[in-house]
C-alpha positions as CSV (number, residue, x, y, z in Angstrom):
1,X,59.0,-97.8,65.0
2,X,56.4,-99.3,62.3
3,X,53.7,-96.8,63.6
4,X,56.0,-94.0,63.2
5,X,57.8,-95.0,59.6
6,X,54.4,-95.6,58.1
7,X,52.6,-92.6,60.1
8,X,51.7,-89.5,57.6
9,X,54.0,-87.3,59.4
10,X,57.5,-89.3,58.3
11,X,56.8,-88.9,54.8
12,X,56.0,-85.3,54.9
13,X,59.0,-85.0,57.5
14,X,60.9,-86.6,54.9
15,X,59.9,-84.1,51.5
16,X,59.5,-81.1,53.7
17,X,63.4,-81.5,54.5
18,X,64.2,-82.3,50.5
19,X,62.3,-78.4,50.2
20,X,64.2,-76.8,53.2
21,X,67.3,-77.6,52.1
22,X,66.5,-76.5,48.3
23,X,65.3,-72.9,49.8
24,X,68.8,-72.8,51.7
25,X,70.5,-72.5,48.9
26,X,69.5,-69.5,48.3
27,X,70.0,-67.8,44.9
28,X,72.2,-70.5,44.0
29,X,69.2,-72.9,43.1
30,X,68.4,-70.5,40.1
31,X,71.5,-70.6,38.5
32,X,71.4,-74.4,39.3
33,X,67.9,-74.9,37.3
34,X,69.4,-72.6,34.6
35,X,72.4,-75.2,34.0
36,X,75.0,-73.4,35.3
37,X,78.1,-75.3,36.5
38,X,77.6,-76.1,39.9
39,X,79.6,-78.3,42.1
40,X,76.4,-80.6,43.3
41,X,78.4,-81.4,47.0
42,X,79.4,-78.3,47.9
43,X,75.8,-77.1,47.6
44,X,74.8,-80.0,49.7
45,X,77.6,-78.9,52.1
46,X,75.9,-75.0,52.0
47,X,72.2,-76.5,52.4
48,X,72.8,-79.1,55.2
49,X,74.1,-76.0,57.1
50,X,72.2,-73.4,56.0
51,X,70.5,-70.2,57.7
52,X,66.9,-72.1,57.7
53,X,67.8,-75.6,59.5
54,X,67.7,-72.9,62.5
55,X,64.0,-73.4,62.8
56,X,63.1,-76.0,60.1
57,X,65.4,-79.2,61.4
58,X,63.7,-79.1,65.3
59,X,60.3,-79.4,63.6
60,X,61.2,-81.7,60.9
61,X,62.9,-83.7,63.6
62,X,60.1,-83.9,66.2
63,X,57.1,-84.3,63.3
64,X,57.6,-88.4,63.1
65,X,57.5,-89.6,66.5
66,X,58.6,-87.4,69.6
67,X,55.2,-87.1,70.8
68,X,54.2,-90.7,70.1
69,X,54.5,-91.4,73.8
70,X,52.7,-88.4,75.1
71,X,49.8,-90.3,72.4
72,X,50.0,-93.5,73.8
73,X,49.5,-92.2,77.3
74,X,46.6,-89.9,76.8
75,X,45.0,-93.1,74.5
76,X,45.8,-95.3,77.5
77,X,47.4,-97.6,75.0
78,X,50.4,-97.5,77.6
79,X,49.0,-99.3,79.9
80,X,48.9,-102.3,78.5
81,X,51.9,-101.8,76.4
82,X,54.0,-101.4,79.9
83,X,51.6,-104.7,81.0
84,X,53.2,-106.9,78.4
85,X,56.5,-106.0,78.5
86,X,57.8,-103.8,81.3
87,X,58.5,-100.3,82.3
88,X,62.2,-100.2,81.6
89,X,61.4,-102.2,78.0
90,X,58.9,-99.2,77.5
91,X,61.0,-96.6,78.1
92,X,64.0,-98.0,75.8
93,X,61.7,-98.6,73.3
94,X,60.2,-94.9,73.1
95,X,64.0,-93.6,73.2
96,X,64.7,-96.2,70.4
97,X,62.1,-94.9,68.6
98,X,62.2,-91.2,69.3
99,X,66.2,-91.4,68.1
100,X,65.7,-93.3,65.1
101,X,62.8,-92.2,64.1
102,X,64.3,-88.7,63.7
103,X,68.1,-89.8,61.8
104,X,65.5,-92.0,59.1
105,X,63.3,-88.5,58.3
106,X,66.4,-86.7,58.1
107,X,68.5,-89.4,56.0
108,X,66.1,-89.8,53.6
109,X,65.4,-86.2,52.8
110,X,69.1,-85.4,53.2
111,X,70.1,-88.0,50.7
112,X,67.1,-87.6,48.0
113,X,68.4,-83.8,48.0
114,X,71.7,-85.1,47.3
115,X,70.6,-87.4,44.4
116,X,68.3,-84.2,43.0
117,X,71.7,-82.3,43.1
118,X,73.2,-85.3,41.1
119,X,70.5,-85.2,38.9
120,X,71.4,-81.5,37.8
121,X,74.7,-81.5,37.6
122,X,75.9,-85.3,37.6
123,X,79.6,-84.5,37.6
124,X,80.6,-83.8,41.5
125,X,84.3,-82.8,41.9
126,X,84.0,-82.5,46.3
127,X,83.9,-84.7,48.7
128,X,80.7,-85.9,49.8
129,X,80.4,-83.9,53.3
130,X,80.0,-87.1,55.5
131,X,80.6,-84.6,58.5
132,X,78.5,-82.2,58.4
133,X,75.6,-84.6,57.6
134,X,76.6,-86.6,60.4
135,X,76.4,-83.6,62.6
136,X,73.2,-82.7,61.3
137,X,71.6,-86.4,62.4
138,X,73.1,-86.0,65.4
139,X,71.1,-82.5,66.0
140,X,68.2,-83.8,64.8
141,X,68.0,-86.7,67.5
142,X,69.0,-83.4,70.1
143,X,65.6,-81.8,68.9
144,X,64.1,-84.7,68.7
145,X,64.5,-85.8,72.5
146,X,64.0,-82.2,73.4
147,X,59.8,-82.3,71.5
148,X,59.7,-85.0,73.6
149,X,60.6,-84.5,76.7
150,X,58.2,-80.6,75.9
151,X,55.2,-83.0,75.0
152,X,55.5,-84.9,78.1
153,X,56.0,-82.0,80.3
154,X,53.3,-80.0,79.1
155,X,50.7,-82.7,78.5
156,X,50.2,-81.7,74.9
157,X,51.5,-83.2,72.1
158,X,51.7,-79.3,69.8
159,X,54.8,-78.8,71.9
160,X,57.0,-81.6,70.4
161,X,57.6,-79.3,67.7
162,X,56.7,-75.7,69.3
163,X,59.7,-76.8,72.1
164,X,62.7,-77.8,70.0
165,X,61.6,-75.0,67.3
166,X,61.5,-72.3,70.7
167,X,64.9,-73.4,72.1
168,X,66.5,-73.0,68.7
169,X,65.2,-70.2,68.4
170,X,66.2,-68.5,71.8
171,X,69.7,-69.9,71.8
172,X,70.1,-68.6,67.7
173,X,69.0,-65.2,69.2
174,X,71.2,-65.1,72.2
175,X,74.2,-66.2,70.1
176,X,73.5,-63.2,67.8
177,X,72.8,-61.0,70.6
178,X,74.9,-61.3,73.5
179,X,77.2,-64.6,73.6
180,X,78.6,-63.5,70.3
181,X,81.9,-65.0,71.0
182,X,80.8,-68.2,72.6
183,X,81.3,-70.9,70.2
184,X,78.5,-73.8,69.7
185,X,75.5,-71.3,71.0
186,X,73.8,-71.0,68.0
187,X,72.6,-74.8,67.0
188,X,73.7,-74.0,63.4
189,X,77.4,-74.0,64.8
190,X,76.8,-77.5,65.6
191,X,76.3,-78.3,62.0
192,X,80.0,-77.1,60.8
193,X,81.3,-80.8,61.3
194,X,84.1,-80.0,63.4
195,X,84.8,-82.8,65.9
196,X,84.6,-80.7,69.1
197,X,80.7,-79.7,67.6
198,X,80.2,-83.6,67.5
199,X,81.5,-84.3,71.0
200,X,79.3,-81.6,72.0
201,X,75.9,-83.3,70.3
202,X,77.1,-86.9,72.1
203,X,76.9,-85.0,75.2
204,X,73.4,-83.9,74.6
205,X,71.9,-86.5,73.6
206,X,73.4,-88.9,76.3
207,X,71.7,-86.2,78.5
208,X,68.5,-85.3,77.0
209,X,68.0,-89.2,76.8
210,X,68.3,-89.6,80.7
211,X,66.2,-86.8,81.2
212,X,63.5,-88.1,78.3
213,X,63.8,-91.6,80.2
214,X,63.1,-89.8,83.5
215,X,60.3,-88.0,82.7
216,X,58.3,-90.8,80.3
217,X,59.0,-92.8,83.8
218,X,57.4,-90.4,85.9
219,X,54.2,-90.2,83.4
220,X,54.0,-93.9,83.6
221,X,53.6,-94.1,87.2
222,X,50.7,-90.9,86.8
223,X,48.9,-93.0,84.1
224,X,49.9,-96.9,83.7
């Protein structure tokens, strides 16, 4: 965890998400800069969910430490790493890492948008959207676990963030396309904060984390 929160990709993780969110809302930011009267947390409600998280949150997700592992293991750092403390304290410890690494990136850029919003127009009226930026933490720990488990599988640490960004993608497009009325397809449906859309993310990351601890074990037993 200290590698990956004082690695050069958290911080850029973390002020690439304060400039997504800023472009996802649209014209709305230039009426913002021009002191219009804005209501600064339903524009954080509209960016946290906007049209651009499609492809921007499963790379801003994976940038701080999904392919940390894949790293390790090339580097042969793993080796003794699993020497000193175990397989199974391994494994926890890259899913520890992989999960948490991604909700700190995400919580920090989330909330230094919010206090930029503050910042123009310091007199909110809404309710701080608490679920749809939970939903959005929760998603980015999916992605997360999904770069890498891709890193892992492929042997190259590019696809942490070329996986996650290509599954969003495909399932954005086949929402669009063909399962039109299949609700939670599109991974920007999972960041409307309904409650079934956060059962949905538990699900996946339970899941994606057996299969991430599955497949770091196997790559241990190839190379430590």
């Amino acid at each position: 965890m200290r590698r990956a929160l004082t690695g050069i990709w958290f911080p850029i993780s973390v002020v690439a998400t304060v400039a997504c969110l800023w472009m996802d809302l649209g014209e709305d930011s230039y009426w913002l800069l021009r002191g219009g009267g804005m209501e600064p947390m339903t524009l954080f409600a509209e960016a946290l969910a906007g049209a651009g998280s499609a492809l921007a949150l499963p790379i801003l997700a994976a940038l701080p430490a999904a392919g940390a592992a894949l790293r390790e293991l090339s580097a042969g750092a793993a080796r003794m790493a699993v020497f000193r403390c175990g397989r199974g304290a391994y494994i926890a410890g890259k899913l520890l890492a992989v999960l948490l690494a991604a909700t700190l990136s995400q919580s920090a850029g989330c909330f230094a948008f919010a206090g930029l919003l503050l910042m123009l127009c310091p007199a909110p009226a809404a309710a701080f959207p608490a679920s749809i930026l939970l939903n959005r933490l929760l998603s980015a720990m999916v992605f997360s676990l999904i770069g890498g488990v891709g890193a892992l599988l492929t042997d190259d640490p590019v696809s942490a963030c070329t996986v996650p960004t290509a599954a969003s993608f495909a399932l954005t497009m086949l929402s669009s396309r063909f399962l039109i009325g299949v609700r939670y397809v599109s991974p920007l449906s999972w960041l409307s904060g309904d409650s079934d859309a956060l059962t949905l993310l538990i699900a996946l990351i339970a899941a994606a984390s057996a299969l991430y601890a599955v497949v770091l074990r196997r790559e241990l037993g190839r190379h430590a």
